[in-house]
C-alpha positions in Angstrom: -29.5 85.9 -57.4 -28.3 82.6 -58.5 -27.3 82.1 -62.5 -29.4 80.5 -65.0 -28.7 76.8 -65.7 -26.5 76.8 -68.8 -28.8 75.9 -71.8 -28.3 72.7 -73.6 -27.5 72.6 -77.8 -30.4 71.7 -79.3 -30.8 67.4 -79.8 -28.1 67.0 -77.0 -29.6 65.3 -74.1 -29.3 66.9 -70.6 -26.3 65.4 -68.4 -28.7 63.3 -66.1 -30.3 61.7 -69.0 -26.8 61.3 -70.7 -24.8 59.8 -67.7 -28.5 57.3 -67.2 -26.3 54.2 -68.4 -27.1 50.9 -69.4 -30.1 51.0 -68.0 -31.6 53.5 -70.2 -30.3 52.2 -73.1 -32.2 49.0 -72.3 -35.3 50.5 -71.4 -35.0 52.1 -74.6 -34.8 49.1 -76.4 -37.2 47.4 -74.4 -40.1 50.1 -75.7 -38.9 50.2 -79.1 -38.9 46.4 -79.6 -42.6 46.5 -78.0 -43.7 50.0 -80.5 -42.1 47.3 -83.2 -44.1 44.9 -82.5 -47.9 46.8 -81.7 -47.6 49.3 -84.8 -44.8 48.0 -87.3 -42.3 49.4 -89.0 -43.5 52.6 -90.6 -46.0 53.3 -87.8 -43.2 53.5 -84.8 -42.1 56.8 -84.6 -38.7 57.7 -82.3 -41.2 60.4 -80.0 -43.3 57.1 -80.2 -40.6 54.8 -78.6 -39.0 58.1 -76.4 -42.6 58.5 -74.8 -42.9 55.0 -73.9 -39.5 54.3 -72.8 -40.3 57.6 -70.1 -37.2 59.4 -71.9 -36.7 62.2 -74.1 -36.3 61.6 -78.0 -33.1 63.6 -77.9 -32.2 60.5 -76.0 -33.1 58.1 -78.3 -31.1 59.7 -81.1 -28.0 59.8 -78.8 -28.2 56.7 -78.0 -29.1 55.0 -81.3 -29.3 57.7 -83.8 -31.8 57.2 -86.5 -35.2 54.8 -86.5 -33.4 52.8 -88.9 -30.8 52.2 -86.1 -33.2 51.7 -83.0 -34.8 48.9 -85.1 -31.4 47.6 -86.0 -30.3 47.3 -82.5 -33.5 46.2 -81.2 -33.4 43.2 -84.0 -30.0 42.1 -83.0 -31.1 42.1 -79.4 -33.9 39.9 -79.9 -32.1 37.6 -83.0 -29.0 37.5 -80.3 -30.3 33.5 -79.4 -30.8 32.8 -83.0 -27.7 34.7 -84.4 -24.9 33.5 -82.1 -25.1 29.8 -82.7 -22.5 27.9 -80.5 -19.0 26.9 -82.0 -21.0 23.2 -81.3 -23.2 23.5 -84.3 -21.6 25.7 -86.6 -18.5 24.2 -86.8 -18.9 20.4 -86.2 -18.7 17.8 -88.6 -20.9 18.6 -91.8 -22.2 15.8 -92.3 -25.2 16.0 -89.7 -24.9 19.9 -89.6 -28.8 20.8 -90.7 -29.8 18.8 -88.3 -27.9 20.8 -85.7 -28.7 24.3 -87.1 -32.5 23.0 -87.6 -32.7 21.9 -83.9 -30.6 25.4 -82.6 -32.8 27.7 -85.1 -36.4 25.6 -83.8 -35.2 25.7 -80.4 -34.8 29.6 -79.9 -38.5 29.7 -81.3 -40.2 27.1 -79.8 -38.9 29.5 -76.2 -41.5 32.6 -75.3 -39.3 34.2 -74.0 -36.5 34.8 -77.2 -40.1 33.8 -79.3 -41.8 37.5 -78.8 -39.8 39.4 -79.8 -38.5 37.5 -82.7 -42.7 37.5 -84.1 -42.2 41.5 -83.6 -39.0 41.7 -85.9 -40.0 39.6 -88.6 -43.9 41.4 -88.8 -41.6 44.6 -89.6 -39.4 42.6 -92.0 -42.1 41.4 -93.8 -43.9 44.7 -94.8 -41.0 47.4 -94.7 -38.2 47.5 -96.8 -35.9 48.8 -94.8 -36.2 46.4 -91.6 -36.7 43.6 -94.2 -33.1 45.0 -95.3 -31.8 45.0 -91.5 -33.3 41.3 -90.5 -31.5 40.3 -93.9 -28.3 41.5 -92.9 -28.1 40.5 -89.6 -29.1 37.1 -90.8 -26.1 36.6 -93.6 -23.2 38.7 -91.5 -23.4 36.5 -88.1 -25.1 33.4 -88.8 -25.2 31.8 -92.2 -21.3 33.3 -93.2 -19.8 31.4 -90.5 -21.5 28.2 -92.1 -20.4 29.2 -95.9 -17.2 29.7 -94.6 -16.4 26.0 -93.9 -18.3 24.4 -97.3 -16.2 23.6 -100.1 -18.0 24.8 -102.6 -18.2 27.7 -105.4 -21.7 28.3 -104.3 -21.4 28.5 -100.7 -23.4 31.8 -99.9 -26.2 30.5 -101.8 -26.6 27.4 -100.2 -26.1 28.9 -97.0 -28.9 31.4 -97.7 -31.4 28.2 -99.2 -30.5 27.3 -95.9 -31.7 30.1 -93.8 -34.5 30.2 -96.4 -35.8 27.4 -95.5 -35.5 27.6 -91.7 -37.1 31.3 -91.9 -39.8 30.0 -93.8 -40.4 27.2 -91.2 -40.7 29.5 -88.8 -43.1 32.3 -90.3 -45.6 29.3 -91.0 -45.5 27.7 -87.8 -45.3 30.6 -85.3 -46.3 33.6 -87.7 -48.9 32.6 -89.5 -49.7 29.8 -87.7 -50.8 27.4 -90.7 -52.2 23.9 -89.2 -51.1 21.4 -89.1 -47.6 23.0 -89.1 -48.3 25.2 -85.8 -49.7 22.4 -83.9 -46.7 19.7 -84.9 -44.6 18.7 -82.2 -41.3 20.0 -82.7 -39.8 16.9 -83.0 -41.5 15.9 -86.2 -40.5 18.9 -87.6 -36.9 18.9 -87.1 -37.2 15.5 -88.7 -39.0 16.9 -91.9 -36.6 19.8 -92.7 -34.0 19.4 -90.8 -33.2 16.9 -94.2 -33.7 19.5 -96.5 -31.3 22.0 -94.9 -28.4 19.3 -94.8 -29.6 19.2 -98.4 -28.7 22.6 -99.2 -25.6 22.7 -97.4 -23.6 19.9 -98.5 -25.7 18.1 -101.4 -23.4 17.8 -104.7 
């Protein structure tokens, strides 16, 4: 008679499931960014995002932890394009530097591909506290600090944030809400119309 298989503690996953990898953790993500984006925020559930990822929600919460940290890590997977502007634009010379962050920022939306995903983070961010918390952080700690950083001003966080205001803003119109004849522009026009305005918040006295 063989012995039992040792039990595990309770909201440990089993060693298979544990040793899974990388590619776990990204199917993980995958499902949670897609549960974001069909039920929202407070809808998505970690069983929710376990079931469709194929895994066990013990799993998810060694992985990740809390909900509050799936979505976090599913935002900063799908903001990566946006986020991690290239040395290039952030720090060049400031004199034409909205029009290089409007360009970058328009750029990553106008893409499907980095496009989907972003439309599923900001729905959340827009009705829940909490990811509206997450998207803001994300936003100020890796993008719009490294710009504030080089202006010599008193008020450099605030015009930094204007900034991402008005690019944000931009892009919940055009490719959120879709309000014409903003979501039918070509992109070109509309780098031209607010890329302007950004500069203006940046660097205007």
């Amino acid at each position: 008679m063989t012995d039992a298989a040792p039990r595990r503690g309770r909201g440990r996953p089993a060693r298979t499931e544990s040793a899974a990898g990388p590619a776990t953790r990204d199917r993980i993500l995958d499902a949670a960014r897609e549960e974001f984006s069909a039920r929202g925020y407070d809808k998505t559930s970690v069983r929710g995002i376990a079931k469709a990822a194929g895994v066990d929600s013990a799993l998810v919460h060694h992985y990740f932890g809390t909900k509050e940290q799936v979505f976090e890590a599913a935002v900063e997977g799908a903001m990566a394009p946006a986020l991690a502007a290239p040395e290039a634009i952030v720090d060049g010379p400031l004199d034409d530097v909205g029009e290089r962050l409007t360009r970058f920022f328009l750029g990553v939306w106008e893409n499907p591909t980095s496009r989907t995903p972003l439309l599923a983070i900001v729905r959340s961010a827009v009705n829940n506290d909490t990811a509206a918390a997450v998207f803001r952080r994300l936003v100020a700690a890796q993008l719009m600090r490294r710009i504030a950083a080089r202006l010599d001003a008193p008020d450099a966080e605030l015009r930094t944030e204007l900034a991402a205001a008005q690019l944000v803003g931009v892009a919940m119109l055009r490719y959120l809400i879709r309000i014409e004849p903003l979501a039918s522009a070509d992109v070109e026009r509309v780098v031209a119309g607010v890329a302007p305005v950004v500069q203006g918040h940046l660097t205007n006295p």
